[in-house]
VMD Tcl script that draws the C-alpha trace (Angstrom):
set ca {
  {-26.42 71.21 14.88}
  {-26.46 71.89 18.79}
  {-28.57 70.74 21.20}
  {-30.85 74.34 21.43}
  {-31.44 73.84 17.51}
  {-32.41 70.26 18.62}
  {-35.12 71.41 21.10}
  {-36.45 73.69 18.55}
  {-37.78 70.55 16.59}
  {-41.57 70.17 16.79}
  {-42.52 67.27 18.63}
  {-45.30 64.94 17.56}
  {-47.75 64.51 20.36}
  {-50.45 62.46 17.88}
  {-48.70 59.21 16.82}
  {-52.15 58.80 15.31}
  {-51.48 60.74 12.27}
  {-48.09 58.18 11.29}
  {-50.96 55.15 11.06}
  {-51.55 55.65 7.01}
  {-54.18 54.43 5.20}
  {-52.76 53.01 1.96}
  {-56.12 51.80 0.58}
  {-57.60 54.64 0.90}
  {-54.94 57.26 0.30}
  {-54.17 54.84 -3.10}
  {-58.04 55.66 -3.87}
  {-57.80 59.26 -3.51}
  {-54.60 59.18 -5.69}
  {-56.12 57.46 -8.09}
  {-59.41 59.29 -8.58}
  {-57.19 62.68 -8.96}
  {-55.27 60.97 -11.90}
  {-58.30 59.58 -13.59}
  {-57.08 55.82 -13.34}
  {-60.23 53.32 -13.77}
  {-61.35 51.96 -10.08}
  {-60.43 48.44 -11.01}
  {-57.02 49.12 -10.51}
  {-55.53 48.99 -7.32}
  {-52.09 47.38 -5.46}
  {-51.39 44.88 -3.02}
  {-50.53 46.04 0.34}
  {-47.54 43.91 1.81}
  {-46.19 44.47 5.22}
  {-42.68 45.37 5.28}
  {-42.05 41.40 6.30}
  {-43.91 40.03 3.21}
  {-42.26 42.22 0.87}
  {-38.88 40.46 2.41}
  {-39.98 37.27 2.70}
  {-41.00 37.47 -1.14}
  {-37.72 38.76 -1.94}
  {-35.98 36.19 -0.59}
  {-38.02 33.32 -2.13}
  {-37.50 34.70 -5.53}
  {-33.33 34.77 -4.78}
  {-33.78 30.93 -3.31}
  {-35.97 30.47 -6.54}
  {-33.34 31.59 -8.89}
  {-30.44 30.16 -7.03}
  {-31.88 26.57 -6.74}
  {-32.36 26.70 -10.53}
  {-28.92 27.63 -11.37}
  {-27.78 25.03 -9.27}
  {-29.29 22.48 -10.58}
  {-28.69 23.27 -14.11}
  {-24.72 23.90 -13.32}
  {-24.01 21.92 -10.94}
  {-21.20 18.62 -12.32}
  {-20.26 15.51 -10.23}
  {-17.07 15.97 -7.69}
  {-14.49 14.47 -9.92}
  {-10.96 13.66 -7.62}
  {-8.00 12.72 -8.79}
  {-5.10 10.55 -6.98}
  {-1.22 9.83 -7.94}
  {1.62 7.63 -6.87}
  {5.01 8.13 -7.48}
  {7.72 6.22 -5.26}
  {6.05 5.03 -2.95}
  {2.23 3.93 -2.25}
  {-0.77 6.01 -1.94}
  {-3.85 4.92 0.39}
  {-6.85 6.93 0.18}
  {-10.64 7.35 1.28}
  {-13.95 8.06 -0.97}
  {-16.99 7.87 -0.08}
  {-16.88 7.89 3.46}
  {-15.74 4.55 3.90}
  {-14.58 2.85 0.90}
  {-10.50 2.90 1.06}
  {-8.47 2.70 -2.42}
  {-4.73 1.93 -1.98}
  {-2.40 3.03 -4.94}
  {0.69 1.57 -6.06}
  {3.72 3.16 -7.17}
  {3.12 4.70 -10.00}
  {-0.37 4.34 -10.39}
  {-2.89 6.84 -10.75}
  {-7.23 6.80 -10.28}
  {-9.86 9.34 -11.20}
  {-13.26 9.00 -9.09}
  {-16.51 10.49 -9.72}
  {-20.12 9.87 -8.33}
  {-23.17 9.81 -11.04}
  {-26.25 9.23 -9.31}
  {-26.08 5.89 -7.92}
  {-22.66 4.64 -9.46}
  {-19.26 5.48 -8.27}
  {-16.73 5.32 -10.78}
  {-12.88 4.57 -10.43}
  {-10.84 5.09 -13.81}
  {-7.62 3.17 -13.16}
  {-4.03 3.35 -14.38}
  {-1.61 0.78 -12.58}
  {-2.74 -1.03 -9.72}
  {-5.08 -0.39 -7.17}
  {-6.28 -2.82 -4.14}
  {-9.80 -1.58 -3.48}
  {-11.71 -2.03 0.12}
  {-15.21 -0.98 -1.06}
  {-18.14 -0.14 1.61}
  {-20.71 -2.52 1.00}
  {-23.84 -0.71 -0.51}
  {-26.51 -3.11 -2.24}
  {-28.25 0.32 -3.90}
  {-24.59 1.76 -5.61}
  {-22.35 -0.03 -7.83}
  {-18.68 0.61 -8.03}
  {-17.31 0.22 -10.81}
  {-13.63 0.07 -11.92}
  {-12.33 0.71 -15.42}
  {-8.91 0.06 -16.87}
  {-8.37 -0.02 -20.49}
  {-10.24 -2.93 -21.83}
  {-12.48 -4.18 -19.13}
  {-14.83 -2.88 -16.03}
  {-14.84 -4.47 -12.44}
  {-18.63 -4.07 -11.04}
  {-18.80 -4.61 -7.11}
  {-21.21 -3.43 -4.69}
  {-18.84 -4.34 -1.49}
  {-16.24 -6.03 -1.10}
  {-12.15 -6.47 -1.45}
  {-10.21 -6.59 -5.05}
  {-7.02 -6.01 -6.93}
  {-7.08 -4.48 -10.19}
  {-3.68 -4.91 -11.82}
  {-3.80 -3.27 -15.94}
  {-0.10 -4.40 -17.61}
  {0.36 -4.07 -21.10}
  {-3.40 -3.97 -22.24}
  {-4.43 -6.56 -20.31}
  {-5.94 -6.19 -16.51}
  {-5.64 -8.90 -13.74}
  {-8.80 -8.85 -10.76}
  {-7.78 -10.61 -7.71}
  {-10.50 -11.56 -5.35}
  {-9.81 -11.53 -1.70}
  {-13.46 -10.95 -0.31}
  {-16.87 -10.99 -1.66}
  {-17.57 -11.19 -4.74}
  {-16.81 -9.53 -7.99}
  {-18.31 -9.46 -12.06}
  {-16.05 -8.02 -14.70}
  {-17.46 -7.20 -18.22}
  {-14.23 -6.48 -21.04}
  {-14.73 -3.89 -23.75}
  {-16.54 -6.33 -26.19}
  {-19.32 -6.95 -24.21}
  {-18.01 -10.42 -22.38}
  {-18.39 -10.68 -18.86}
  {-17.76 -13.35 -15.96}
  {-19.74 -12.67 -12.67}
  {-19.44 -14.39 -8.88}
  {-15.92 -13.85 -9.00}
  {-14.81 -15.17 -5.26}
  {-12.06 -15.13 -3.02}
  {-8.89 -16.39 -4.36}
  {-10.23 -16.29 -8.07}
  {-8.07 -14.12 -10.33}
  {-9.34 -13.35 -13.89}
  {-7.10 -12.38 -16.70}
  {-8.53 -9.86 -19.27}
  {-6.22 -10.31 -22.13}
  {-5.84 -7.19 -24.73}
  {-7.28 -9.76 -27.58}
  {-11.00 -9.64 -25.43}
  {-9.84 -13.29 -24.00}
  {-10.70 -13.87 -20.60}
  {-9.15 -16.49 -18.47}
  {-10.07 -17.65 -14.74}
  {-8.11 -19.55 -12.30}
  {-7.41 -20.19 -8.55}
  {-5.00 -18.08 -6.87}
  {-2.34 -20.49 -4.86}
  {-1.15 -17.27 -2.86}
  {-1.36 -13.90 -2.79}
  {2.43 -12.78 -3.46}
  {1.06 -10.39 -6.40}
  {-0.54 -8.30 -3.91}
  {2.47 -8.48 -1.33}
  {3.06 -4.43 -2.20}
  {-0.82 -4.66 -0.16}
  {-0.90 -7.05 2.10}
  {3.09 -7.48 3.08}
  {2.85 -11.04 2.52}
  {4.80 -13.68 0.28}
  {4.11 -17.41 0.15}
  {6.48 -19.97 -1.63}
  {6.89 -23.81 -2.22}
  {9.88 -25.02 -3.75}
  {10.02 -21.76 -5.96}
  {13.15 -20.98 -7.63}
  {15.71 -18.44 -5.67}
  {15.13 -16.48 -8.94}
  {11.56 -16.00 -8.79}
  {11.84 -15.87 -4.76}
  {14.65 -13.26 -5.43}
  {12.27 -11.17 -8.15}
  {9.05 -10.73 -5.68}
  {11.32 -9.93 -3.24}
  {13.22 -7.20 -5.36}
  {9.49 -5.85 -6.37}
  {8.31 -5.78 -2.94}
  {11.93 -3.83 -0.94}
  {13.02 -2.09 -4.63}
  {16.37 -3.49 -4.55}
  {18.57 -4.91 -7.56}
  {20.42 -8.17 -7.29}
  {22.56 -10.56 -9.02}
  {23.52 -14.24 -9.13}
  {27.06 -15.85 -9.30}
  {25.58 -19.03 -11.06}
  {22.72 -20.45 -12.44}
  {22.73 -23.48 -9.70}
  {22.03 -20.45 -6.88}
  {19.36 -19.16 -8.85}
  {17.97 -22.13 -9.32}
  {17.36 -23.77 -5.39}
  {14.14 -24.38 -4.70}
  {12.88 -22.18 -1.66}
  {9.90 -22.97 0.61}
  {8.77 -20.66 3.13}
  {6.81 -17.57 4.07}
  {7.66 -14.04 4.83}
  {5.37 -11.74 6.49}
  {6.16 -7.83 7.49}
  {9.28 -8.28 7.69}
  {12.29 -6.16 7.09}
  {14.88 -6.81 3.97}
  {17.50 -6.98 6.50}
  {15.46 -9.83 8.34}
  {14.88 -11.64 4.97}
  {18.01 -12.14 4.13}
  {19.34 -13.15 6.74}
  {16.49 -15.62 6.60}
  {17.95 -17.36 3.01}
  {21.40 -17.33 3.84}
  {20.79 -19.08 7.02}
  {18.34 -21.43 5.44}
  {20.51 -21.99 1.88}
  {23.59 -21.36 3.32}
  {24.46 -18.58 0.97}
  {26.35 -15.64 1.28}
  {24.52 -12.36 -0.10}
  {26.69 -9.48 -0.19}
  {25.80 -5.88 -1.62}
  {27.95 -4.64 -3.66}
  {27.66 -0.65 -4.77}
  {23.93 -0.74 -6.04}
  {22.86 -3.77 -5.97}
  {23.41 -7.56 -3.78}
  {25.09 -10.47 -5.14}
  {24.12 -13.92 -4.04}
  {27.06 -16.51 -3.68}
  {28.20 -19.41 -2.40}
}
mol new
graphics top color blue
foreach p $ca { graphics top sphere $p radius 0.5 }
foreach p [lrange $ca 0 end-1] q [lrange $ca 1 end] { graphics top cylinder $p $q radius 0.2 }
display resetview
């Protein structure tokens, strides 16, 4: 088409005529067709018809949603070395090697299924609980800082803020667990509290050991735990000296140096592991 065959295109003077009646051209139609007079349509403007469109897709989407929609389950995994992560918002969940934790929301309880150990910094909310599980018992909390520890069937809290109630799997339950409490649930249902004299079981946490007159053997073992090394004694009277001290951040290097100075031993590595000697 050109732009002669253009001009040759009626124009419509009388925008009158495009201003329909749909009332009364619907009553016209209908008494040609014979329909009864009671029947008639609604007339929508184009922005009605629209608007009701789109309520009816909000309608059905809002029910599909709530009929399909599942809680947010996350999983987390340590391997060699330690995992810290964050959930819900705030609260922080630190992993230890090989440890693992599977968290999902439910309406107003957040829970943390455990395998491991886990130190837990939770947000303080007095309208959620959070609850850890482990194999044979649940730690309830609604804010404050814990160490769940589950080894061979049975799971050790540690308290370091707050407070903290644990029910086991056959219905027993201790609450106003407080800081430096530590509660053993055994695999039998038994469950034992005492007071914690340090915190060297949470030193993989808080990079912290404590001792007074401990054995160099024990000393040695936390110490092996916390900087994954292997060691050996050349006699029992070495692994037995009594050690007092602290160690706080510190390298293995620095530690050491720190016990032969102090025992006056000699610790020498030796392929894989050290060996400590007179």
């Amino acid at each position: 088409m050109n732009t002669n065959d253009l001009d040759s295109i009626p124009k419509i003077e009388d925008l009158s005529i495009l201003d329909i009646n749909v009332d009364k051209e619907w009553e016209r139609f209908a008494k040609n067709v014979g329909l009864k007079k009671e029947a008639k349509i609604i007339n929508l403007s184009a922005f009605m018809k629209i608007a009701a469109a789109v309520l009816i897709v909000l309608g059905v989407g809002f029910s599909v949603y709530k009929f399909t929609l599942k809680p947010i389950t996350q999983t987390f995994v340590s391997l060699d070395s330690q995992v810290e992560t964050i959930v819900e918002n705030s609260t922080k969940i630190s992993l230890n090697k090989n440890s693992s934790v599977t968290c999902k929301q439910e309406n107003n309880v957040f829970v943390a299924n455990l395998k491991g150990q886990a130190y837990f910094d939770v947000e303080k909310n007095p309208k959620r609980e959070f609850r850890v599980k482990t194999s044979n018992a649940t730690v309830i909390v609604h804010g404050t800082s814990f160490d769940v520890c589950e080894k061979n069937g049975s799971t050790i809290v540690t308290v370091t803020s707050g407070n903290v109630s644990v029910k086991n799997d056959l219905g027993n339950e201790i609450n106003n667990l407080t800081i430096g409490k530590q509660l053993v649930c055994f695999s039998n249902g038994e469950m034992k509290v005492s007071e914690v004299e340090n915190f060297n079981s949470l030193a993989w946490k808080l990079g912290k050991l404590e001792f007074k007159n401990t054995p160099m053997k024990v000393v040695v073992n936390q110490l092996s735990k916390l900087y994954d090394f292997e060691y050996c004694f050349e006699s029992d009277d070495i692994a037995n000296m009594p050690i007092t001290g602290e160690f706080e951040n510190q390298s293995l290097e620095s530690v050491l140096s720190v016990l032969e100075q102090t025992l006056d031993v000699n610790i020498v590595k030796e392929s894989q592991y050290y060996k400590f000697k007179k």
